[in-house]
N, C-alpha and C positions, 0 to 999 in steps of 0.2 A: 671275342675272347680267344685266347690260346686253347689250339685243339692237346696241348699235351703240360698238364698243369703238375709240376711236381714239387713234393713234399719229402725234405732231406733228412734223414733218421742217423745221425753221428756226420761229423764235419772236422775229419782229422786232415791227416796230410794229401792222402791221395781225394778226396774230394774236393780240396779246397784247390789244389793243383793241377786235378782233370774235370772231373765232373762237373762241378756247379761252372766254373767258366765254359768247359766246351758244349754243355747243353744250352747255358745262354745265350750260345755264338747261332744258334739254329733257330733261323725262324720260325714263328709260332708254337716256342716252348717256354714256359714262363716256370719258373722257381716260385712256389708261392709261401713256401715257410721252412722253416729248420729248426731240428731239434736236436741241441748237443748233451755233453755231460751236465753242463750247468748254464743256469741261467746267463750268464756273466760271457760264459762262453758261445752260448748261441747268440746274443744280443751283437758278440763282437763280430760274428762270423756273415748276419744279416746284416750290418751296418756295411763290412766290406764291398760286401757282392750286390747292398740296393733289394735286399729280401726282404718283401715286405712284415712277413709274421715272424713270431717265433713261439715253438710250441714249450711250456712244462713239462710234457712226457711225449714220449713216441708215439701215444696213442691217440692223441692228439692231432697227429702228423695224420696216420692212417683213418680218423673219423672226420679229419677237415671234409665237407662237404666241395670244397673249391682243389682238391686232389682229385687227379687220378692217377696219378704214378707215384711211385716212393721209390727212392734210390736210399740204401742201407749200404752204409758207409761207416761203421761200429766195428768194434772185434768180431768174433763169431760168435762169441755167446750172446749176442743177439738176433744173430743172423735168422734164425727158426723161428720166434715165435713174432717177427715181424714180417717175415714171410707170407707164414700161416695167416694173421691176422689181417693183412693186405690182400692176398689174395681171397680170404673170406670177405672182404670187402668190394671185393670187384675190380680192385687195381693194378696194374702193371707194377712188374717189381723187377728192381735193377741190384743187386746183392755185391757186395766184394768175396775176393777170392779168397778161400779156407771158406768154405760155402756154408759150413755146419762145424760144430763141436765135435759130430761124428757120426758114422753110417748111418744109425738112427735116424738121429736130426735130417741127416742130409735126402732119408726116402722118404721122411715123412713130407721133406720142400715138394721132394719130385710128383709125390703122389698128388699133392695138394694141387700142383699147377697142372699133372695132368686131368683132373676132374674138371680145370676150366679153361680147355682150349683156344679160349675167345684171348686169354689173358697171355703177356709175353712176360715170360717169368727169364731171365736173365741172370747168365753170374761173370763176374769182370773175369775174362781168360787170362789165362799165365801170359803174360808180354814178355819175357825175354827172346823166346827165339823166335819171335813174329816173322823180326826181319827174314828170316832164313828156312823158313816153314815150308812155303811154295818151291825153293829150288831142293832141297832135300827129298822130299815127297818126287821129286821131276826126277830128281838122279837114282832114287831106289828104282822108280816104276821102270827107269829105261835102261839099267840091270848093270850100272856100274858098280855095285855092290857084289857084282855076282847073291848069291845064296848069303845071307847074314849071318851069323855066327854070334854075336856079341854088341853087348852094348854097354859102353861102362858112361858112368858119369862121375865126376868128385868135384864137389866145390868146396872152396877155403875156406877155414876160417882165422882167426889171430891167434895170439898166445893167450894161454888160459885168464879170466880175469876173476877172481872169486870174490873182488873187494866190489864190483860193481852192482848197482844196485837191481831188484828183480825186474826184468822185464814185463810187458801182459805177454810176450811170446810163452815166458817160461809159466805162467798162469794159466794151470787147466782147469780155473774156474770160470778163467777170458779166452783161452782159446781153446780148449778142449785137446782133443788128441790129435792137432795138428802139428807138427815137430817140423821149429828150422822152415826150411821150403822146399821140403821133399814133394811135397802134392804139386808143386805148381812144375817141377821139371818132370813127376813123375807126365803129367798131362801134357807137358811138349815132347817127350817119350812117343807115349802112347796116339798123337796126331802122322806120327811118321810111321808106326811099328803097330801098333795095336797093342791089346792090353796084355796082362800079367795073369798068366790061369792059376800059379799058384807062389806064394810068398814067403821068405822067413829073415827075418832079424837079429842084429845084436847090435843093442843100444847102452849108452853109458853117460852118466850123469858123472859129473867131478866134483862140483860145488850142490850140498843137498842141503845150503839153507842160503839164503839171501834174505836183505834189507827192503822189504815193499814202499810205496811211494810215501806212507804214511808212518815210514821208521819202524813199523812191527818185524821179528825176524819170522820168516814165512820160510817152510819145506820147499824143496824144490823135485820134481821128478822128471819133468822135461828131459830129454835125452840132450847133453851138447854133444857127441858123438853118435852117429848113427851110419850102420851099413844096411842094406838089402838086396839081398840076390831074390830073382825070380826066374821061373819059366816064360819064358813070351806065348802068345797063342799063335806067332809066324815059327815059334819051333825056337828061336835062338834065346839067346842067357842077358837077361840083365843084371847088372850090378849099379844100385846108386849111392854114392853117399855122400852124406850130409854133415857137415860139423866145423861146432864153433872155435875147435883147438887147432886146427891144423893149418898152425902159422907160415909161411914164407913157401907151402904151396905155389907151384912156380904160375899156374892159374886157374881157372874155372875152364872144363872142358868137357866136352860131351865127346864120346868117339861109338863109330859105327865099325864094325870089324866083321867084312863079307870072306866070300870066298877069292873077289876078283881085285876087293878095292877099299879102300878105307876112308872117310869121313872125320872129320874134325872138326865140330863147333865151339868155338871161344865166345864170349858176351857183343863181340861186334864181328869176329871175319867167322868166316866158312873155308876150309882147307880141304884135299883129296890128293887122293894118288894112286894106283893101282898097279899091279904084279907089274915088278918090273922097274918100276920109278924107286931111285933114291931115298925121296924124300916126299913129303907132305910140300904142296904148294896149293896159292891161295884160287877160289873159285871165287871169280864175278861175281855178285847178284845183280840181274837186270833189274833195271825201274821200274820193270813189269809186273817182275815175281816178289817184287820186297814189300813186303808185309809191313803192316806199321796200327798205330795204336787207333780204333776206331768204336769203341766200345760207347760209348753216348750217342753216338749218327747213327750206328745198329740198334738201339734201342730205341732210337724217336721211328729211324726205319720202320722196325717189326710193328711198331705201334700202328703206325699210320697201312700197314698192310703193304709196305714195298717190300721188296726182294734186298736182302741183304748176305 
């Protein structure tokens, strides 16, 4: 029998594209059932992948006696009480990213997996700057930055669209207070810099009604504009924002502004330059330092008690 038997709770894009294949690729981890929105859609998603069960309900998933892991692969408004309920069961839990609806939810996950330290409670990390995590981290510590000053980040979006229909992003009844993908850059922020002691906002919605997938017109409060400034606890300012209007943005950019030297991350290069240089030019990443997406092999890892 497979030492790491897992039961799949929602079987959207990124599960059917990372998950359920790269855990299958790992010996001795067997997929033993999934549970989608619907019947029709679980049935299609175990027919693809060779999955023998499929469950009715999520809870299903978490009382299959032939489980012991669950990988939660849903929006967030499920994220918690399948959590909770998994790890009341004694299982390993693999979650996707926007962890919770919101701080709540998300101490109530933490507390619940800390009471059972036997168990590897797991949440898929933000992957965008993977690649570039390790060399960043290397050029703060060895003080190319000099002393940090700033940290801005802005990513694009298009031209306003108000005819298009509601998202589950723009649903905080499906995603809670998670806005755009402010949390997943604020968390590759905060791997290089450390966190934010104190916060404030201004957020702006355009379109306050849209068309849900079943034709009803449904409010909208989701912010598609959003700034943040904070204090860092290294002492320097961040700024991030996020938003769906801001068309023809020349690109997505993260920038580090020290005292000695400057930092520039794009979605695939890394750039720098310091007192003195012109201009921004591009920084290697060795083979060594580039990071890359590993999130299923760390969790059969953690399970199995290796070093990950």
């Amino acid at each position: 029998m497979s030492d790491v038997r897992v039961g799949i709770v929602g079987a959207g894009a990124n599960t059917t594209t990372k998950h359920i294949p790269l855990l299958q690729a790992i010996n001795g981890v067997e997929i033993v059932g999934v549970a989608n929105r619907s019947e029709s859609s679980s049935s299609a998603v175990a027919k693809r992948f060779g999955i023998p069960k499929t469950y009715g309900h999520w809870e299903q998933a978490v009382a299959d006696p032939d489980t012991n892991a669950i990988v939660i692969g849903t929006w967030p408004y499920l994220h918690c009480p399948v959590t909770l309920a998994a790890i009341g069961a004694g299982k390993h839990v693999l979650t996707e990213a926007g962890m919770a609806m919101n701080a709540v939810e998300a101490r109530c996950m933490l507390e619940a997996s800390l009471a059972k330290p036997g168990l590897v409670a797991q949440v898929v990390p933000s992957p965008i700057t993977l690649f570039a995590d390790a060399t960043i981290q290397r050029f703060i510590a060895e003080g190319f930055l000099g002393q940090l000053l700033a940290v801005e980040s802005r990513i694009r979006g298009d031209f306003l669209d108000s005819e298009s229909k509601m998202h589950w992003r723009q649903n905080t009844e499906l995603s809670g207070n998670n806005t755009l993908a402010m949390g997943i850059y604020y968390e590759a922020v905060v791997r290089w810099v450390g966190r934010a002691t104190n916060v404030m906002a201004r957020a702006k919605t355009f379109t306050r009604q849209r068309l849900d997938e079943s034709g009803e017109l449904q409010s909208v409060v989701v912010p598609e504009h959003l700034d943040v400034v904070a204090n860092l606890e290294c002492g320097a300012q961040l700024h991030l924002q996020q938003s769906a209007v801001t068309a023809l943005l020349q690109d997505d950019a993260i920038y580090l502004f020290g005292s000695e030297g400057t930092l520039r991350l794009t979605s695939d290069q890394l750039f720098g330059g310091r007192k003195g240089d012109e201009q921004l030019t591009e920084i290697s990443i060795a083979d060594g330092e580039r990071g890359e997406w590993q999130v299923e092999s760390d969790f059969v890892a953690a399970i199995r008690g290796e070093p990950v």
